[in-house]
C-alpha positions as CSV (number, residue, x, y, z in Angstrom):
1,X,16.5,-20.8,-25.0
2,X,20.1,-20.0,-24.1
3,X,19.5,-16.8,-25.5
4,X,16.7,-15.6,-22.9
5,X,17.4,-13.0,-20.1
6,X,14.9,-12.4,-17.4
7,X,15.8,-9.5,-15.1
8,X,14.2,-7.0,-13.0
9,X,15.3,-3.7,-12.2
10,X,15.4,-2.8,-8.5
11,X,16.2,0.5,-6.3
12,X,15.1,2.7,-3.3
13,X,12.4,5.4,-5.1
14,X,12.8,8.0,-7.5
15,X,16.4,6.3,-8.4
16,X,15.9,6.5,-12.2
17,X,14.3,2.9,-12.4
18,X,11.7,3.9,-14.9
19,X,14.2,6.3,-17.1
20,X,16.6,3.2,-17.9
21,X,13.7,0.9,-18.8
22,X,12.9,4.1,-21.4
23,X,16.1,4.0,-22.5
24,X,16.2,-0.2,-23.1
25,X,13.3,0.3,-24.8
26,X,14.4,2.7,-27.4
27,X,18.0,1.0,-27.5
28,X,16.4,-2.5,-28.6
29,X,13.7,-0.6,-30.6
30,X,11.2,-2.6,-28.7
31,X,9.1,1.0,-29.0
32,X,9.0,3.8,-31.7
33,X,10.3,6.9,-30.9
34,X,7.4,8.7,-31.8
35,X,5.7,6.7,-29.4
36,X,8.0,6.8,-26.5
37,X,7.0,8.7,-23.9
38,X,8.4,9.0,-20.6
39,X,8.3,6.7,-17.8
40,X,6.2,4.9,-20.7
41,X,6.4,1.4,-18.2
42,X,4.3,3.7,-15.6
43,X,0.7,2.9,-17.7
44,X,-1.3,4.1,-14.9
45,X,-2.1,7.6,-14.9
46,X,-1.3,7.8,-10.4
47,X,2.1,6.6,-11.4
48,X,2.7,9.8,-13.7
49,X,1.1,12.3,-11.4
50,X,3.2,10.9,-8.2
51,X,6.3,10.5,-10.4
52,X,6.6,6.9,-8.8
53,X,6.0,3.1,-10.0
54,X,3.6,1.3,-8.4
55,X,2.8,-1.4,-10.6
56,X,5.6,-3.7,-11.8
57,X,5.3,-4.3,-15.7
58,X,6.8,-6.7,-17.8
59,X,8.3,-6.3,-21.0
60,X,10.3,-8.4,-23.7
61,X,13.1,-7.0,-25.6
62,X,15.2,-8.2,-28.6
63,X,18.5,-7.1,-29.0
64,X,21.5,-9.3,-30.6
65,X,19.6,-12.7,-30.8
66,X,18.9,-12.7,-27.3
67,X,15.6,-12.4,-25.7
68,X,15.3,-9.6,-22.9
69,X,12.6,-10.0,-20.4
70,X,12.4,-6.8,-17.8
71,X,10.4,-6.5,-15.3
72,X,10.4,-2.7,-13.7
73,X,9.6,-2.7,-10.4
74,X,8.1,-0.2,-7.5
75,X,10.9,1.5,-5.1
76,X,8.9,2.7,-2.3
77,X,8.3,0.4,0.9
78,X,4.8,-0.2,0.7
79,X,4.9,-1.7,-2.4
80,X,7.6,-4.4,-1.8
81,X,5.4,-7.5,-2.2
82,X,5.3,-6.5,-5.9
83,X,8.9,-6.7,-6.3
84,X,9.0,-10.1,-4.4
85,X,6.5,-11.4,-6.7
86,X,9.2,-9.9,-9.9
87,X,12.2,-11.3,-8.3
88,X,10.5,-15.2,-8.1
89,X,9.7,-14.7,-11.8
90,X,13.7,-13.8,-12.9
91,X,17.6,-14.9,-12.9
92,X,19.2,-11.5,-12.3
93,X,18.8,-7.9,-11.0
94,X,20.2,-4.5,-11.7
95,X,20.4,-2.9,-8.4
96,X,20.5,1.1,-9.5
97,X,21.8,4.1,-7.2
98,X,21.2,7.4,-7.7
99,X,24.8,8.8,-7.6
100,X,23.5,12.2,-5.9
101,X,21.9,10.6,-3.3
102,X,24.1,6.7,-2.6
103,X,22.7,4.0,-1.3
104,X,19.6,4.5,0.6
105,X,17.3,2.2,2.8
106,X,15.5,0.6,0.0
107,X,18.4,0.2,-1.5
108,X,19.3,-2.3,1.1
109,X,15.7,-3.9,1.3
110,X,15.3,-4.9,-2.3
111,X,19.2,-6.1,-2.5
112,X,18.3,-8.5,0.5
113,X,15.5,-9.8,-1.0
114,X,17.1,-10.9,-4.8
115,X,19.6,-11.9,-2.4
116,X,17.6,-14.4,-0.5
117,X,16.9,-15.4,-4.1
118,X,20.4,-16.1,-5.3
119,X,19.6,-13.9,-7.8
120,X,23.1,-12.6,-10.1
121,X,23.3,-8.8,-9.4
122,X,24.7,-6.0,-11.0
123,X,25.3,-2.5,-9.5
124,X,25.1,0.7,-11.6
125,X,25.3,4.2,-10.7
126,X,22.9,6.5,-12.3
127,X,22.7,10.8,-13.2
128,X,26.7,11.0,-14.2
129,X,25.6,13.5,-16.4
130,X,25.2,15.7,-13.1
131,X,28.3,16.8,-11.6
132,X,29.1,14.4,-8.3
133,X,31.5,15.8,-6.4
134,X,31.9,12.7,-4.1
135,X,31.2,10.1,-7.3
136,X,34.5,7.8,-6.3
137,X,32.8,7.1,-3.0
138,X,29.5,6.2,-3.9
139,X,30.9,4.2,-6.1
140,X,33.2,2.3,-3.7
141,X,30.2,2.2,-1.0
142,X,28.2,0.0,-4.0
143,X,31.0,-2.1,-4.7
144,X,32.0,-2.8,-1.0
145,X,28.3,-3.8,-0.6
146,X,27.7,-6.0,-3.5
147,X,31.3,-7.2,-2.3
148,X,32.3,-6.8,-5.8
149,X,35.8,-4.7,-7.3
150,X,35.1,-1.1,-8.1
151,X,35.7,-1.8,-11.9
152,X,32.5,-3.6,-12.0
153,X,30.3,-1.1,-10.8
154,X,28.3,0.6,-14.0
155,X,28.6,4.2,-14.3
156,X,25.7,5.8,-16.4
157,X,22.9,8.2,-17.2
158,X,19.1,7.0,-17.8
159,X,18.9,10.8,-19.3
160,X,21.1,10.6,-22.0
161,X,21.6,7.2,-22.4
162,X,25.3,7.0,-21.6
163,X,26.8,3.7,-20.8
164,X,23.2,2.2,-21.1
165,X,24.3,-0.1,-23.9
166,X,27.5,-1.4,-22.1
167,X,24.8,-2.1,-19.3
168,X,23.0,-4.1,-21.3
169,X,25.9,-5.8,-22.8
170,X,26.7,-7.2,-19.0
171,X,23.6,-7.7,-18.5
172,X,23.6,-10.7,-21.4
173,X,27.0,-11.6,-20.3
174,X,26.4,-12.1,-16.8
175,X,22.9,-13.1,-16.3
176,X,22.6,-16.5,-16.5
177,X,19.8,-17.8,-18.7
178,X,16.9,-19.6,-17.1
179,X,17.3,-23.3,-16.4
180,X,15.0,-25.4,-19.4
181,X,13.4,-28.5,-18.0
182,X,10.8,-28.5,-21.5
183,X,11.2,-32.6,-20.7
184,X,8.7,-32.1,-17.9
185,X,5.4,-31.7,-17.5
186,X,4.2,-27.8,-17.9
187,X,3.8,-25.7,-14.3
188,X,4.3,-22.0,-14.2
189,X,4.2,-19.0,-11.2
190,X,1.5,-16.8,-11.9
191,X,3.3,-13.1,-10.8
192,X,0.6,-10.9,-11.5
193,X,-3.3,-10.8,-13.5
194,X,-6.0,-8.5,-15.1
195,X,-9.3,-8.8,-16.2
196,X,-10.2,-8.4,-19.6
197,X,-14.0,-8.3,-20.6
198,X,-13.5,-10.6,-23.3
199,X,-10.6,-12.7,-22.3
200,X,-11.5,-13.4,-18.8
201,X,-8.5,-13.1,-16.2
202,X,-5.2,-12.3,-18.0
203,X,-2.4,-14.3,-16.1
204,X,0.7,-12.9,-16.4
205,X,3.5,-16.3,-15.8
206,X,6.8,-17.2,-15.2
207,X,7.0,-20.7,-17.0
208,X,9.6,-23.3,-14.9
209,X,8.7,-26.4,-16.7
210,X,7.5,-28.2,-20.1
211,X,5.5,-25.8,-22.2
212,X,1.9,-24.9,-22.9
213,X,-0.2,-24.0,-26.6
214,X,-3.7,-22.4,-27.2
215,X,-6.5,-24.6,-26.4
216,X,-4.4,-26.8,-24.2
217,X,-6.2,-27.6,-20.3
218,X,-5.0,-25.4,-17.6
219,X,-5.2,-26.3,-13.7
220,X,-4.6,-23.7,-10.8
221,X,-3.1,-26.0,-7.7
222,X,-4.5,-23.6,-5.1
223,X,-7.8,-22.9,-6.4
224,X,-8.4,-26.1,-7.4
225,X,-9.7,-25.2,-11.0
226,X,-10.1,-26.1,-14.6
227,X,-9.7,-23.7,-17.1
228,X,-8.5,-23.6,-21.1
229,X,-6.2,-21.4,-22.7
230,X,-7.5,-19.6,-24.8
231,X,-4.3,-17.0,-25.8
232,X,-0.9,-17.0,-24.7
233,X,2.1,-14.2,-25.8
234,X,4.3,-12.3,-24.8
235,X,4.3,-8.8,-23.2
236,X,5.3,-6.1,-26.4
237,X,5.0,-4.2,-23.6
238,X,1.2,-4.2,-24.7
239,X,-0.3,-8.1,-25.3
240,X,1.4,-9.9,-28.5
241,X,0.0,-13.4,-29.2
242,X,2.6,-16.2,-30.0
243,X,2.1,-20.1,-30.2
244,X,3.4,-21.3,-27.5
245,X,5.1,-20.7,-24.3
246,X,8.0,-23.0,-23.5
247,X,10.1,-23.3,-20.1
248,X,12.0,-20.1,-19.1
249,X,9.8,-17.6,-20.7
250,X,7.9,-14.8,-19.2
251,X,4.6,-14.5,-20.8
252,X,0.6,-14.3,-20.6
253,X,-2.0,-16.9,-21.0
254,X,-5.9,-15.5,-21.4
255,X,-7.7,-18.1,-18.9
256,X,-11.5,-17.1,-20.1
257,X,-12.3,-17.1,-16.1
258,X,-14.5,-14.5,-15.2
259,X,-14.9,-15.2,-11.5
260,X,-12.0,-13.2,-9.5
261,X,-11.8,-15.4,-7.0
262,X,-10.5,-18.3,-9.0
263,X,-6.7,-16.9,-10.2
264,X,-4.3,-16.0,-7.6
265,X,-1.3,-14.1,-7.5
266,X,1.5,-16.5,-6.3
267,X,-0.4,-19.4,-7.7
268,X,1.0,-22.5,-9.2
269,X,-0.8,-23.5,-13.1
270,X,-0.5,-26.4,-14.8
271,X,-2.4,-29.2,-17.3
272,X,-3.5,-31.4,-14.2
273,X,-2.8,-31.3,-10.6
274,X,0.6,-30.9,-9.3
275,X,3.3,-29.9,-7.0
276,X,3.1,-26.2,-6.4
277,X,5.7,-24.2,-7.2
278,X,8.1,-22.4,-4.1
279,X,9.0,-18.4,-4.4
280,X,6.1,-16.5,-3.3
281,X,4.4,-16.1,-0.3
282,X,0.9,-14.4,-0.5
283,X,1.4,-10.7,1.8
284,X,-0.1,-10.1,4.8
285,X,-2.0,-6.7,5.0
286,X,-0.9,-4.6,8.3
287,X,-3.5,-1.6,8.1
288,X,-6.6,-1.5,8.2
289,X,-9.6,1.4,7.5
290,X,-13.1,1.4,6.6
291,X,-14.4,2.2,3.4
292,X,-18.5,3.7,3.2
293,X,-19.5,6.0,-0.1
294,X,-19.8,9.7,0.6
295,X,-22.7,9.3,-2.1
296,X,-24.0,7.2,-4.6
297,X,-23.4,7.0,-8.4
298,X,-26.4,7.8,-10.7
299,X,-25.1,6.3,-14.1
300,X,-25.2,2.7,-13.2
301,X,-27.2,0.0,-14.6
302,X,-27.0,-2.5,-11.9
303,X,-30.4,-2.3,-10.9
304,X,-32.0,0.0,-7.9
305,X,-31.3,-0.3,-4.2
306,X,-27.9,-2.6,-4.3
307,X,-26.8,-0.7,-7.3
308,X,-24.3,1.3,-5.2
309,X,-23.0,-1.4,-2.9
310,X,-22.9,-4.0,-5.8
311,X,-20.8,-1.6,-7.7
312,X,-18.4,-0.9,-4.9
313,X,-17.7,-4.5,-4.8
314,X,-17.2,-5.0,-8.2
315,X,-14.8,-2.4,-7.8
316,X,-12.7,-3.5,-5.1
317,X,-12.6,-7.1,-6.8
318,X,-11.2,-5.4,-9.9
319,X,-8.9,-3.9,-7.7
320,X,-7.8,-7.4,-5.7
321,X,-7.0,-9.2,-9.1
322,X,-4.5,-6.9,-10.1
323,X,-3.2,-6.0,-6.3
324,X,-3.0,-9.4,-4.6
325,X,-1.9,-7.8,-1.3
326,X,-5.2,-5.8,-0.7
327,X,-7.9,-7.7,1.4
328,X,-11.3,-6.6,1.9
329,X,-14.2,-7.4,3.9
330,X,-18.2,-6.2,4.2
331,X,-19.0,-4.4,7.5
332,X,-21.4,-1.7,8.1
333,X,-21.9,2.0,10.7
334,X,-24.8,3.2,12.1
335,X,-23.5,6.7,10.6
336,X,-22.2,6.1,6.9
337,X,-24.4,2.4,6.4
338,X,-22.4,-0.4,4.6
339,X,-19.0,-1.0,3.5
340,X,-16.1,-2.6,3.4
341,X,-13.3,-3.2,6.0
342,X,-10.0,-2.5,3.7
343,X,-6.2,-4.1,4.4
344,X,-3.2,-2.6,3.1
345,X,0.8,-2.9,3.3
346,X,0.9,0.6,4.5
347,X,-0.2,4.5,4.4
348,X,0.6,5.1,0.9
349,X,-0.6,1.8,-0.4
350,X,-3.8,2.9,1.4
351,X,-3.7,6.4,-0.4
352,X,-3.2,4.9,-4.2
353,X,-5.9,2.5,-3.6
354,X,-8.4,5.3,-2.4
355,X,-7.0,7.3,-5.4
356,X,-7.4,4.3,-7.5
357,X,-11.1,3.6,-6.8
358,X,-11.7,7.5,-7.3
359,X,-10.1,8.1,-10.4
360,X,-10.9,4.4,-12.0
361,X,-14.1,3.6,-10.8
362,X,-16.1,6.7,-9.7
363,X,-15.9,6.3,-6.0
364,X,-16.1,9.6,-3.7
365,X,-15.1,7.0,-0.4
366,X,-14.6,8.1,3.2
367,X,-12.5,6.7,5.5
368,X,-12.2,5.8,8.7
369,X,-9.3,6.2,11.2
370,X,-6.4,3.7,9.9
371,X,-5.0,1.0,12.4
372,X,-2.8,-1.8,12.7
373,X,-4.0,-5.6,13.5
374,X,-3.5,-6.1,17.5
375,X,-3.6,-9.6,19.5
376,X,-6.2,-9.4,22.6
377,X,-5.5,-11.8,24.7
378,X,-8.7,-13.8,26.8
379,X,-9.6,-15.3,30.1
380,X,-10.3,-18.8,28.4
381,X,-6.7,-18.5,27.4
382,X,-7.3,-18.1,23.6
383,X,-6.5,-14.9,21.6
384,X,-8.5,-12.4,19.5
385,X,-6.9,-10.3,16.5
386,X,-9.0,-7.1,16.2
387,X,-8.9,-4.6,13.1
388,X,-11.9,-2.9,13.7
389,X,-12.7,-1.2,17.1
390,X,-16.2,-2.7,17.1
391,X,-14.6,-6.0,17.7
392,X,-13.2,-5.1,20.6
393,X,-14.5,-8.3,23.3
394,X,-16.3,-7.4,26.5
395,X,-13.4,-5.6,29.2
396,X,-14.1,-8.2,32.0
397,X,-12.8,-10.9,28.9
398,X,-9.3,-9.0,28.6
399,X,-6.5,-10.2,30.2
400,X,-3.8,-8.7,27.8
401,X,-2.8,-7.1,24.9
402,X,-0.4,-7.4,21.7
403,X,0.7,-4.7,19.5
404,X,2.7,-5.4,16.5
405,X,6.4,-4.5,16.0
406,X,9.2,-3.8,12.9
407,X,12.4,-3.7,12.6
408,X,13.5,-0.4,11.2
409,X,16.9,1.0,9.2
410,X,17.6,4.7,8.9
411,X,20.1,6.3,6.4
412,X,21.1,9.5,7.3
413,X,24.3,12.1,7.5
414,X,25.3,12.3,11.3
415,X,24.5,16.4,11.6
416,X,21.2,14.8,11.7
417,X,21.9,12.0,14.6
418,X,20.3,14.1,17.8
419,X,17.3,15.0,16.1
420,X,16.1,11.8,14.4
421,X,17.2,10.0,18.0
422,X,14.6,11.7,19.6
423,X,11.5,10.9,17.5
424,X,12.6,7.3,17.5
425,X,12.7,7.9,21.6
426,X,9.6,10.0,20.9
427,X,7.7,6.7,18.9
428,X,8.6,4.3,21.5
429,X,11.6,3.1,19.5
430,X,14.0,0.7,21.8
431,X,17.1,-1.7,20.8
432,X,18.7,1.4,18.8
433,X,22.3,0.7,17.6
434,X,24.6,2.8,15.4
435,X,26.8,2.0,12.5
436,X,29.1,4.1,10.2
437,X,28.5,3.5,6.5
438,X,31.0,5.4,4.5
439,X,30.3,9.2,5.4
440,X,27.0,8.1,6.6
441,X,25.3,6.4,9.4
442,X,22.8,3.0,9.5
443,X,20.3,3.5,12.7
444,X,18.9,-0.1,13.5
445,X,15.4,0.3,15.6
446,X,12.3,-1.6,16.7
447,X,9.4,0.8,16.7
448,X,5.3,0.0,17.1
449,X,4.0,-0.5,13.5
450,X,1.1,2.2,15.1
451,X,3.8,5.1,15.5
452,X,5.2,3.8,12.1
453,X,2.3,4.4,9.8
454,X,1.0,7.7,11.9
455,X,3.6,10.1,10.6
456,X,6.9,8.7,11.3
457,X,7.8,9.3,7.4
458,X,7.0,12.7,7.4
459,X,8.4,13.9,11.0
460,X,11.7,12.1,10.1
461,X,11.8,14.1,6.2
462,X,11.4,17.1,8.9
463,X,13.9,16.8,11.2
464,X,16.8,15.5,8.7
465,X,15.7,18.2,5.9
466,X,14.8,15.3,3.8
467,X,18.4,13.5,4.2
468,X,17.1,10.5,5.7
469,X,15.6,7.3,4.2
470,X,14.1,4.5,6.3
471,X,12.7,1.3,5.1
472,X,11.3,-1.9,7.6
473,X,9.7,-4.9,8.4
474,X,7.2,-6.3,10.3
475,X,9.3,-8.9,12.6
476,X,6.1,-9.9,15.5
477,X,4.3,-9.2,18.8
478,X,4.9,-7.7,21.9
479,X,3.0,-6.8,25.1
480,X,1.4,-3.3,25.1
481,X,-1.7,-1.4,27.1
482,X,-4.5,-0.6,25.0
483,X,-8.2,1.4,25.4
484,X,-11.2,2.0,23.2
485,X,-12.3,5.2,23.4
486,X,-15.9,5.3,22.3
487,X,-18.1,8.7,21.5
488,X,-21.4,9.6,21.9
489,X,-23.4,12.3,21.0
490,X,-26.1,13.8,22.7
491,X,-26.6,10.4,24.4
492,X,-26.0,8.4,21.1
493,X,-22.6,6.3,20.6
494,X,-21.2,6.4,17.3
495,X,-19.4,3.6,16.9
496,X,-17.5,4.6,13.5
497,X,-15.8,6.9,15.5
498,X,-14.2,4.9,17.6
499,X,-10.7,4.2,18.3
500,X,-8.2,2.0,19.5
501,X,-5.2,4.3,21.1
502,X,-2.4,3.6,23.7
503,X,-3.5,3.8,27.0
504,X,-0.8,6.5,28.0
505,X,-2.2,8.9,25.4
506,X,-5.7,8.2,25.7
507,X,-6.3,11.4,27.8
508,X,-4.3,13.3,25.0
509,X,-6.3,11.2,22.4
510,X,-9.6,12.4,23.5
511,X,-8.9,16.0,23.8
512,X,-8.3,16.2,21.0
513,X,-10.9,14.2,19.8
514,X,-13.5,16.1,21.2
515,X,-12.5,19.5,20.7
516,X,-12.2,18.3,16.6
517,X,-15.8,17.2,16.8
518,X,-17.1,20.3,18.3
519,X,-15.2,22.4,15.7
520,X,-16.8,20.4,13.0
521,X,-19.7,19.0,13.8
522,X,-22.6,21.6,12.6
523,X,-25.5,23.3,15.5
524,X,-28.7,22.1,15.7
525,X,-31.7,23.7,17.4
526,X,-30.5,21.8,21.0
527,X,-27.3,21.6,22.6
528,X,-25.0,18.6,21.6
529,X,-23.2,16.5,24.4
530,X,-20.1,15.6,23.0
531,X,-18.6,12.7,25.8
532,X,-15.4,10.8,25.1
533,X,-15.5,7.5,27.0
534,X,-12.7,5.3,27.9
535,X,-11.7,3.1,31.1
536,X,-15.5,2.7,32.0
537,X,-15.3,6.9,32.5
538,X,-15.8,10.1,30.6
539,X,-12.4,11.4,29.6
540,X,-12.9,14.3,27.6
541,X,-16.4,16.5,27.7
542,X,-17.2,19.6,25.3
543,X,-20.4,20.9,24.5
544,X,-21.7,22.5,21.5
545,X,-24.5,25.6,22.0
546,X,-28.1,25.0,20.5
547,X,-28.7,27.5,17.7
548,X,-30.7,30.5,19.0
549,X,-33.7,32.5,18.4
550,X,-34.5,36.0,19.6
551,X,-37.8,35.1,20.9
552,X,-38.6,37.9,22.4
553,X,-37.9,40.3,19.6
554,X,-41.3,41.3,18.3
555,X,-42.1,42.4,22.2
556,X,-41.8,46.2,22.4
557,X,-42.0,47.5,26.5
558,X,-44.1,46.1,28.6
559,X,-43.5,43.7,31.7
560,X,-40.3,41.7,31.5
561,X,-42.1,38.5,33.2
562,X,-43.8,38.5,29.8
563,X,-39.8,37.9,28.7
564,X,-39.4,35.1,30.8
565,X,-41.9,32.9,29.9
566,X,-41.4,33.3,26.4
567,X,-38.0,31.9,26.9
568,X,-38.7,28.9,29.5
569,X,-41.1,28.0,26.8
570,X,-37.8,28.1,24.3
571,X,-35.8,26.2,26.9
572,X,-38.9,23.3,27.2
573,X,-39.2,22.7,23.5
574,X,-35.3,22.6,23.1
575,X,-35.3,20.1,26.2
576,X,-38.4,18.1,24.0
577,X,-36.0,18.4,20.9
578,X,-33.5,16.7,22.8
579,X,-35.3,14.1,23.7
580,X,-36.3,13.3,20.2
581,X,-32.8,13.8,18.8
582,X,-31.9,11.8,15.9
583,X,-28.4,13.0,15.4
584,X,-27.2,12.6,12.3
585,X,-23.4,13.1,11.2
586,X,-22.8,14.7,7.4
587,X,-20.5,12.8,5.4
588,X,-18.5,15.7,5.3
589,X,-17.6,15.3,9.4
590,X,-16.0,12.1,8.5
591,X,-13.7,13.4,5.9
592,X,-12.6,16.0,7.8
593,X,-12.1,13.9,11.2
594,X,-9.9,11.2,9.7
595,X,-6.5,12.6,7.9
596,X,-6.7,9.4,5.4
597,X,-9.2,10.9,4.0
598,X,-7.6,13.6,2.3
């Protein structure tokens, strides 16, 4: 057991993360080379196409009698919970830096939290095989960070493989190997899971103490259920079987559970009950959208009527066992019928997940206008936390409201500084303060977690020409003014349109709003009344024209009083139309209306 090494590799996105792992897998001859593709950790198809990793995946090695468990792990910010749940299962990190671009904002994040772990750490520098003109500094910024001498930073290149084997070398040197208490009775982390039809739930497990063997008993603390094993291995990277798994191993056990409900991520397993294990905390989702089918699916066998829904819950439960930070919810709209109220880490966690259920499970989804979770605060003293706009309490209830906050860093160059200090002023941003980092500058911010997820990302890529880098937090609460807006049309509110905005840009808000809906909302044979309300008031009015008819075209001369009451007759059955209106709104309105949806 001395000769095990877990690790992870960590870094701010698109570092080269994915590359070295290909390059530790050849080098150990853990994979052919005919079979080595690149990025060949990145098994979902998403991760290929966005050129990112989204899901961490685990993989033994063996090189020089040691044992080499990796776990490669997700750069971007929205997908930090997954590298928590990697660093709880390992003794060591290798932070890598893209020596083009330094240390970015991620960078930072990921090093705090192996950190917090008292993980051993290791920086390396990656892409020398490209000419860096300024390679001596990035090199010292690493090492004055990791508050380490120059001479230990790793210099090397995931594309060619240079210096990848020293790498590994320190990596067996340095890392310490996992602390074997086989004396005591087995418990183990559960870091991540999948569903297999015939195995049941696949846990994949950190084990801390004693070991465990097919056929042995299996407890999980916080669901409070029995189980069996009945496989255990390793992770080749696909599914090897072994015997046994003993204390400081990384491995899989095949549970033969088939409810999804019953193993969770962060989870403590043993024999029999017992303590649960510390190192995970189970995230908390901070945005929120509905899901509703566009339109059904015609080759399922689930029966007729629920088929649909059924299906789409089936799909999101598949989902939740192998993405513990996604929450879901039923919840239904007069407009698009039932679905499910969705909670995510952030925008692009939202966007893979939509992409997942599309290219996965069939779904064509629409979604509704994203928001964050906010606090509404009550006359009898007690508070409401809203996700939805249709759970917004009577106004005469309100006494207050909450909105929640993060902490934000910024990396950029200072030609930059101007520009990126007015969209923080621009999103509300407050507590700014500067630092110098090397040739570069750290902006610490607090900024609404609304403004954050809107399109914070994209403006500041704008106005830095892609320089900057920002990662964040969420740190709490603060005081804010919010209104509903509500919509109706032609005398009907639609309550899937509604929104939750801040009240100094609700007047902006439903402009827009309006003038959107009247640009996409198709004509009908009577006039459509489109009202934006807000603040007991109509804000925002347009109107879209009734579809007309030249009724008088088959009249040739005569009288023109024969004209007119060929058109007042028009105007009365349009009037009786409009009485009668059933407006309907086409599922393509909805995909237009909400930008998520894309």
């Amino acid at each position: 057991m001395n000769n095990i090494r877990n690790f992870v590799i960590i870094a701010h996105i698109d570092h080269g993360k994915s590359t070295l792992a290909d390059r530790f897998l050849e080098l150990t001859k853990t994979v052919s080379e005919h079979k080595l593709v690149p990025q060949y950790l990145d098994r979902m198809d998403l991760e290929k196409e966005h050129g990112i990793t989204i899901k961490m995946q685990p993989v033994q090695m063996k090189y020089q009698d040691c044992i080499l468990n990796l776990i490669d792990t997700p750069g971007h910010v929205d997908f930090t919970y997954e590298v928590s749940r990697a660093l709880a299962a390992v003794e060591g990190a290798v932070l890598l830096v893209d020596g083009t671009q330094g240390i970015q904002a991620q960078t930072l994040s990921n090093l705090a939290l192996a950190q917090q772990q008292g993980l051993k750490i290791i920086g390396a520098i990656n892409k020398i095989d490209i000419d860096i003109f300024d390679l001596d500094v990035k090199k010292k910024e690493l090492a004055d960070l990791l508050k380490i001498d120059e001479k230990e930073i790793v210099l090397l290149s995931a594309k060619t493989g240079e210096n990848v084997e020293f790498l590994l070398q320190k990596i067996i040197s340095e890392i310490p190997s996992p602390k074997i208490k086989d004396e005591k009775p087995f418990r183990a982390l559960i870091f991540d899971s999948h569903y297999d039809p015939y195995k049941g739930i696949i846990a994949y497990l950190r084990v801390v103490e004693g070991e465990i063997s097919k056929n042995d008993k299996l407890y999980f603390v916080a669901s409070q259920v029995k189980g069996e094993v009945l496989d255990l291995g390793y992770f080749a990277p696909q599914l090897e079987s072994k015997e046994k798994l003993k204390s400081g191993e990384i491995g899989w056990i095949a549970t033969g559970l088939k409810d999804l409900n019953l193993v969770r991520v962060g989870d403590t397993v043993a024999k029999s009950k017992a303590e649960p294990l510390p190192g995970y905390e189970e995230p908390k989702p901070m945005v929120f959208a509905g899901f509703y089918m566009a339109k059904g699916r015609k080759d399922l066998t689930l029966g007729k009527g629920e088929q649909d829904f059924e299906y789409f819950r089936y799909s999101l439960s598949q989902l939740k066992l192998n993405d513990s930070a996604l929450f879901f919810t039923p919840e239904s709209s007069e407009a698009l019928g039932r679905g499910y109220r969705l909670g995510f880490l952030g925008m692009l966690h939202l966007q893979i997940t939509q992409e997942r259920l599309k290219k996965e499970y069939g779904l064509d989804l629409i979604i509704t206008q994203p928001t964050v979770p906010y606090k509404i605060l009550l006359r009898n003293k007690k508070e409401k936390m809203i996700t939805n706009p249709s759970e917004w309490p009577d106004s005469s209830e309100i006494i207050g409201f909450e909105e929640p906050w993060v902490k934000m860093e910024i990396i950029i160059i200072p030609h930059y500084l101007s520009a990126v200090m007015k969209l923080i002023n621009d999103s509300r941003g407050k507590n700014i303060e500067t630092f110098t980092f090397s040739e570069r500058l750290i902006i610490k911010c607090e900024i609404p977690l609304e403004e954050t997820i809107k399109d914070f990302y994209d403006n500041l890529k704008s106005v830095s020409s892609g320089y900057a880098s920002m990662s964040y937090e969420v740190i709490g609460y603060e005081q804010t003014e919010l209104e509903k807006l509500e919509v109706d049309l032609a005398g009907k509110t639609f309550e899937s349109l509604s929104r939750i905005v801040f009240k100094d840009k609700m007047e902006r808000e439903a402009r827009g709003l309006a003038l959107k809906l009247k640009k996409l909302l198709p004509r009908q044979n009577y006039p459509i009344a489109i009202q934006i309300r807000g603040l007991g008031r109509i804000i925002a009015r347009e109107t879209i024209p009734a579809l007309k008819k030249d009724v008088t075209g088959n009249l040739y001369g005569g009288d023109r009083t024969r004209k007119m009451k060929l058109w007042k007759k028009q105007q009365k059955g349009k009037k009786r139309l409009l009485e009668q209106a059933d407006l309907q709104i086409p599922s393509e309105v909805f995909f237009k209306i909400f930008p998520s949806s894309h």
